[in-house]
N, C-alpha and C positions, 0 to 999 in steps of 0.2 A: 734887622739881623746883621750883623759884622761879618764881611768877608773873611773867606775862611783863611788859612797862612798863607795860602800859597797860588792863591789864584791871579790867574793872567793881569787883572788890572793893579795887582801891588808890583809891577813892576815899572821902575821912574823910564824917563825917557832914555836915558841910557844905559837900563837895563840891571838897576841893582833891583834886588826882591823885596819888597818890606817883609822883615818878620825874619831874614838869616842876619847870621851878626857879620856886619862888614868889616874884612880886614884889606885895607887894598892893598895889593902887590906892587911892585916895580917890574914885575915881570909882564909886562905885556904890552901891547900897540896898534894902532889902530888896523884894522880889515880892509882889503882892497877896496876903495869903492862900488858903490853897487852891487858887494857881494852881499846876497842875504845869506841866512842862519837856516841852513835845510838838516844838519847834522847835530846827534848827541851820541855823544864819545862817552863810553864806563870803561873806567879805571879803579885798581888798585893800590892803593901803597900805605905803606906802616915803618919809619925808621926810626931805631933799624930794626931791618926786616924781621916781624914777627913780633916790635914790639909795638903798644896801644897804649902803656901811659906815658904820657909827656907832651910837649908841645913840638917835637924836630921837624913835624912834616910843618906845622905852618912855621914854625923858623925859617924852614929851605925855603918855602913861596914867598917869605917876606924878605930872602936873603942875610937872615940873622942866624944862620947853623953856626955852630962851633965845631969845625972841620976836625977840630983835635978830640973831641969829647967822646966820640968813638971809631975803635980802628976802623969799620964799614965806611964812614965817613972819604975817607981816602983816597977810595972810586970814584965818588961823585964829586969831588972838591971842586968849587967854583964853576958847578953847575946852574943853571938860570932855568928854572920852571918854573909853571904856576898850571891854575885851574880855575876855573868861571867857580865850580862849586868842592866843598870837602864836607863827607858825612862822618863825623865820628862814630863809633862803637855805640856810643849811647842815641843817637841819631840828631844830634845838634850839627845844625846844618851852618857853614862858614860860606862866604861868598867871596872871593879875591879878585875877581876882575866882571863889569860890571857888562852881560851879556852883547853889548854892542858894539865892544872890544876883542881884539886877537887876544887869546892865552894861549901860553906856550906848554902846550899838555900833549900835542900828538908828535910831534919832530916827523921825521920823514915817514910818511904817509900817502896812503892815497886809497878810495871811497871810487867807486863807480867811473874809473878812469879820470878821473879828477885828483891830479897831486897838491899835496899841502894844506892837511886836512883844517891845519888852523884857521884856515883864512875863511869859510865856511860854515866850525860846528862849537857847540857846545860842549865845554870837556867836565864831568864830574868825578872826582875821585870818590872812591868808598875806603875807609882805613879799613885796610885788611890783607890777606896774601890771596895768592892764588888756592893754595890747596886748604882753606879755613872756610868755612860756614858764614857769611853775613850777617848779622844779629836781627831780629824781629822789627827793632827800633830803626834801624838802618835802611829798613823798605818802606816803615813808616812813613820815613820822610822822602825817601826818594820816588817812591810811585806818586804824590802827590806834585813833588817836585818835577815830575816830568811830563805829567800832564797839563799843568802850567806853562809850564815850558812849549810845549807843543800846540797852546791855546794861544800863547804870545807869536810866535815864530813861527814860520813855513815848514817844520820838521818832517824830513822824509824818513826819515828812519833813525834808529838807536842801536849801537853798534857798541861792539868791544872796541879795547885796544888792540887787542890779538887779527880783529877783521878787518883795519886797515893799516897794518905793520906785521904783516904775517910773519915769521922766522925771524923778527926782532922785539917781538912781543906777546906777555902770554896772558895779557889780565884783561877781563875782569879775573877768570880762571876758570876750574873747572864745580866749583861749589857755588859758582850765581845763579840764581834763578830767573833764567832767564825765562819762563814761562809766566811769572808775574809782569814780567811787562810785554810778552807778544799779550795778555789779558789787557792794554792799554792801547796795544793796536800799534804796537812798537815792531 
């Protein structure tokens, strides 16, 4: 019987998934040593904001945006982020940095008196905003995705953005479900 997509052992030694499509970033660098992976970070984003079709979110992770292509653009110009994972709308899951690397998805941060959450966790985006609904396909792949995840890794917990950047950050938002994954023991 074939493992299923997303289970603990398709992940390579340094931590890509088999079965997400790998785009790798420039954004990101190696973890302190001997820090292990006890964190997963849910995030949103959609640019620009509110929009799903296009490619500008993985532009920005691969630092291929066109700063000019729209005014919102202009805030973020020659920003440097990325994310271990991105779920589209349709629930096709991207991998940009390969789990046993820093991404740079939390910026200042800080998880159970520990600062700097990157050094630490696992960051997944979901496209979407704060105040929109997450699609069906979207949990599809991410509740399996996180139990993988939590099968590979020492995960203590799965946290918003909002819960370790309090009054700098508001996503997942107020439409995640997060009761599908305390169901995972999240």
């Amino acid at each position: 019987m074939p493992a299923p997509p997303f289970a603990p052992d398709r992940f390579d030694a340094a931590g890509w998934l088999a079965g997400a499509h790998q785009l790798p970033s420039p954004n990101c660098d190696a973890r302190p040593d001997g820090t292990a992976i006890e964190l997963i970070v849910i995030h949103n984003i959609s640019l620009p904001p509110g929009v799903f079709d296009g490619d500008a979110v993985i532009e920005l992770f691969l630092n291929q945006l066109d700063w000019d292509a729209h005014p919102y653009y202009q805030g973020i110009r020659g920003i440097k982020v990325s994310a271990h994972f991105f779920i589209r709308r349709d629930g096709s899951l991207i991998q940009f940095v390969p789990c046993n690397q820093r991404a740079w998805h939390a910026g200042v941060s800080s998880w159970c008196e520990r600062e700097r959450c990157n050094d630490f966790s696992i960051g997944i985006e979901l496209e979407g905003t704060d105040d929109l609904p997450f699609t069906e396909a979207q949990y599809a792949s991410l509740l399996p995705l996180l139990q993988s995840i939590k099968e590979a890794y020492p995960i203590r917990a799965v946290v918003g953005h909002s819960e370790i950047a309090p009054g700098r950050k508001t996503d997942p938002g107020v439409c995640f479900e997060w009761e599908r994954v305390r169901g995972l023991g999240g």
